[in-house]
N, C-alpha and C positions, 0 to 999 in steps of 0.2 A: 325416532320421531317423538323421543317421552316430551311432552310440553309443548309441543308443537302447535300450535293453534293456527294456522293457516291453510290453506286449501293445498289439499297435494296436487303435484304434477301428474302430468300422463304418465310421465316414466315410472313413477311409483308406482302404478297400477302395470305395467308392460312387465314390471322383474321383481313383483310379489307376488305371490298366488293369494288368494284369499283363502281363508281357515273355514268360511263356511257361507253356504248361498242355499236355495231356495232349488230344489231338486227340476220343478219344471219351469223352465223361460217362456213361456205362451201365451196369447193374446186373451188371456178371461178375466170373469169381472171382480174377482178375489183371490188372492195367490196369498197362504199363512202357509208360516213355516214357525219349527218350537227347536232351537239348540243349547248344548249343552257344554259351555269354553272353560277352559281354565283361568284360571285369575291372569289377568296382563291388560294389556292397553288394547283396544279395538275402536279402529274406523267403519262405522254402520253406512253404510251407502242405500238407500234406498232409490229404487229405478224402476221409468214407465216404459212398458212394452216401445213403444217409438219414440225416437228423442224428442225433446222440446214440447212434451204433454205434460198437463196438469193434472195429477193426482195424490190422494190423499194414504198416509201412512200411520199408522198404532203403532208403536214400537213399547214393550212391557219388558223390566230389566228387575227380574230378582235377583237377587245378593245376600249373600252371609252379614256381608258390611257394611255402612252406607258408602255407597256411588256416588261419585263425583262429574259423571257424564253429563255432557253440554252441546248443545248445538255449536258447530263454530261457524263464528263471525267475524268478518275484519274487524279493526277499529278503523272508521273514516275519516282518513288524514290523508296528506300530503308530503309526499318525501320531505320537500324543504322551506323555508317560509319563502310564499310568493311575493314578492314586490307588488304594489299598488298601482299598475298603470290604468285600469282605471276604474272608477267608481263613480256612477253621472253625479253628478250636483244637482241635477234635478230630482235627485231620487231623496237628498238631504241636504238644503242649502246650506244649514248651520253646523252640520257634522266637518272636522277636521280629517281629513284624508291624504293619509303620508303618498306620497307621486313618486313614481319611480326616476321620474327626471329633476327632482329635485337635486341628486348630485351631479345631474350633467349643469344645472348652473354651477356649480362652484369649478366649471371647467373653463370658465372667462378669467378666472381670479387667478391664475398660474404667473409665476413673475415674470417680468419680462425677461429677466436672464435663461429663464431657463424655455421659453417661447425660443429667443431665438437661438437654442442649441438644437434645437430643432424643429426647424421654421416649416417642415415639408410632414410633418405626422401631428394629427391633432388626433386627441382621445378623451374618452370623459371614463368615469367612473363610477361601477356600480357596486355597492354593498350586498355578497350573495354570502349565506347562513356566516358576517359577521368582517369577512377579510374581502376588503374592497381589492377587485380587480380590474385590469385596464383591457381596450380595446379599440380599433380603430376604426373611428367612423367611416361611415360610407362614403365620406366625400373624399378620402386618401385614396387616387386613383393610384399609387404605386403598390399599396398593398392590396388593391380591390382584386379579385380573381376575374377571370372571364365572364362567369357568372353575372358576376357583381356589374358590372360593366354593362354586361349585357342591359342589366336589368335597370338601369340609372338610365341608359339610351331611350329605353321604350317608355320608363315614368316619364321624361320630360316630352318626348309626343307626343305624351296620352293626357297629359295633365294640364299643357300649357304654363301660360304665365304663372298661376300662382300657385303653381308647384303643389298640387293637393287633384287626391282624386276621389272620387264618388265611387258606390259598390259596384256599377255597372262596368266603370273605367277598370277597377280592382278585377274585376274579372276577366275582363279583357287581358290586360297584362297576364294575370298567374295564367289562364289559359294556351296564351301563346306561349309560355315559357315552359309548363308540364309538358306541353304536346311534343317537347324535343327528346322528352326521356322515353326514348325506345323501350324501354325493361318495365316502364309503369304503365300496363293496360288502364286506362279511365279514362270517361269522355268528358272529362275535365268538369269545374264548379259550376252549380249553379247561384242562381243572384242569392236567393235567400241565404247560401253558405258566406256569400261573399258580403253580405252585411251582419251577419253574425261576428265578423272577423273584424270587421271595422265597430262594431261595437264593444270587442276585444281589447284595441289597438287605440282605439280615440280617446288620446289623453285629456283634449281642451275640450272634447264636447258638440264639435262642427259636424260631427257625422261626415266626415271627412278623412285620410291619411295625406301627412305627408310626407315627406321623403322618408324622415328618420321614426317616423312609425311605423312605416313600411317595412325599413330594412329589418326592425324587431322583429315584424309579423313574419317574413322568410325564413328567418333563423328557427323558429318554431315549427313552420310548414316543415324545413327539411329535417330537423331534428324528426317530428313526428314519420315523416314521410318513409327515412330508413328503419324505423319500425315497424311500418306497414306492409314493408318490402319485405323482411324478416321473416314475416309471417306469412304472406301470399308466395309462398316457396313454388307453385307451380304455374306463379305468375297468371292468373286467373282473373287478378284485378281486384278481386277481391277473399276474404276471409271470414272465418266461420264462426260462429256467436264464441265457441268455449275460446278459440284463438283470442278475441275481442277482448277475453276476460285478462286475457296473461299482457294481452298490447297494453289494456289500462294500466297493467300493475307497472310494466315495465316505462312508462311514462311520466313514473311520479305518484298515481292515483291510486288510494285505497279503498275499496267502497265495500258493502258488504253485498249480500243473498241478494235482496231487495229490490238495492240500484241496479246492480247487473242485471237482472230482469227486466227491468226498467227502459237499460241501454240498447237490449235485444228488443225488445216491444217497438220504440221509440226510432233505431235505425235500422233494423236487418229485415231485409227481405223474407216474402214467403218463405223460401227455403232456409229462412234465419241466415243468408249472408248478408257482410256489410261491407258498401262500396268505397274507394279511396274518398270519396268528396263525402260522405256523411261519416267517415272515420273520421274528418280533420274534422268534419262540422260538429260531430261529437266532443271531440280534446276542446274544440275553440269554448265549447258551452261549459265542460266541467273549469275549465280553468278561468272562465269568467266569473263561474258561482262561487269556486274557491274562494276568490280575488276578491268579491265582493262581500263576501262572509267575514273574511279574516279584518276586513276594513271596520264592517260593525261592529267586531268583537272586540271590544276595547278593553276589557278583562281577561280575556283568552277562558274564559269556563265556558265557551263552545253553545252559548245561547245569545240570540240579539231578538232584537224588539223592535219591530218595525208598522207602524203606523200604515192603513191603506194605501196611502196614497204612495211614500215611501217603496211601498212593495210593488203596486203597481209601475211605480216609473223607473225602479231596475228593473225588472223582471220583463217588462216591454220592449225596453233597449237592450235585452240580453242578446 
């Protein structure tokens, strides 16, 4: 683990003994202990009689040498750069803001020879960390899965003519379409999760999705979804703040001490569990803050400068 700077697993702790701990484990109001190690690398763990309590730790380290011990910390980043879908205009009408459908216009420009070599698949294309890749829209009912089918049937009853739904419509749909997954216990979204999503998703601004923002917003729900699954191993519906912390990591997100406290405070239950709809409502929020971060940071040195009102009118629409 020499240089290791990341948070260990469970299984590190299950198939290492620890070199040295604190003689009584007992519920009183000060527990010190004085050891004596040989020179090598040590993970210091400090811990409160019950999980999930706030207490305070002195930790004194003499040495022959000087010490190089550190608290560790993530760095908070992102697996990969996120694409801009969206960032309101209301938040900055003069700021330029790269759109993630930007390359699906240059998918009208394709020549006409090679449209009609294949007049039956339409695709656009997206730039992800540099090598654009293809996919096929939602509207190719021959590569669409059952799924997908499914879900294009219930958008156009719920949506009407102009093909676009509101958060209340939005939940309607993902609610009827969760409730078919027998293996995910959840009593499906509520409204507030389902406009967080569409302020996710709402590229032009309407407070509104359409079809083809829709289909993005699924692809994300189920990405996150078999994550969730992953971890709720006894199918309970739900999962436990430290699981919470490995679901973030494994989603993309790096956060450190802080956030993660943050995310336990903000969604877990008394018992510190967290349920499938404030799991996604969680992913839907960090990946909107990323999204919106990475848009101000015109420089990439990881500070932007945001004016009240600015702040207020992303931060409302989050």
């Amino acid at each position: 683990m020499h240089g290791n700077k990341q948070h260990l697993q469970k299984d590190f702790f299950l198939y290492n003994a620890s070199k040295a701990r604190s003689k009584t484990y007992i519920n009183m109001r000060e527990v010190s202990e004085r050891f004596r190690l040989p020179p090598s690398e040590y993970v210091i763990v400090p811990s409160t009689y019950e999980p999930h309590q706030e207490g305070e730790f002195i930790l004194r380290v003499f040495s022959e040498k000087r010490n190089l011990s550190e608290e560790v910390e993530n760095t908070i980043s992102v697996d990969r750069p996120v694409p801009i879908i969206f960032v309101s205009d209301r938040a900055n009408s003069n700021k330029e803001l790269g759109v993630d459908q930007e390359s699906e216009e240059g998918k009208d420009k394709t020549s006409p020879d090679k449209q009609e070599k294949s007049p039956q698949v339409s695709e656009h294309v997206h730039e992800r960390g540099g090598q654009p890749t293809t996919e096929p829209q939602p509207g190719n009912t021959d590569q669409e899965s059952e799924e997908q089918q499914q879900f294009r049937n219930i958008f156009r009853q719920i949506a009407g003519d102009d093909m676009e739904i509101c958060a209340d419509e939005l939940k309607n749909i993902l609610n009827r379409v969760v409730s078919k997954h027998k293996d995910l216990k959840t009593q499906g979204f509520t409204l507030e999760s389902c406009r967080s999503m569409i302020a996710l998703m709402d590229t032009d601004g309407s407070g509104r999705l359409n079809l083809q923002e829709f289909h993005h917003l699924w692809k994300k729900i189920k990405a996150w979804q078999k994550i969730f699954k992953h971890y709720d191993s006894d199918q309970s519906g739900t999962i436990n703040s430290y699981e919470m912390r490995n679901a973030v990591n494994d989603a993309g997100f790096h956060l450190n001490n802080q956030l993660y406290d943050i995310i336990t405070m903000r969604y877990a239950d008394k018992y510190m569990n967290i349920d499938f709809d404030s799991f996604i409502c969680c992913f839907v929020r960090l990946e909107g803050m990323f999204r919106a971060f990475h848009a101000f940071d015109k420089d990439g040195d990881g500070i932007i400068k945001l004016n009240v009102l600015e702040w207020l009118q992303l931060t409302m629409y989050a």
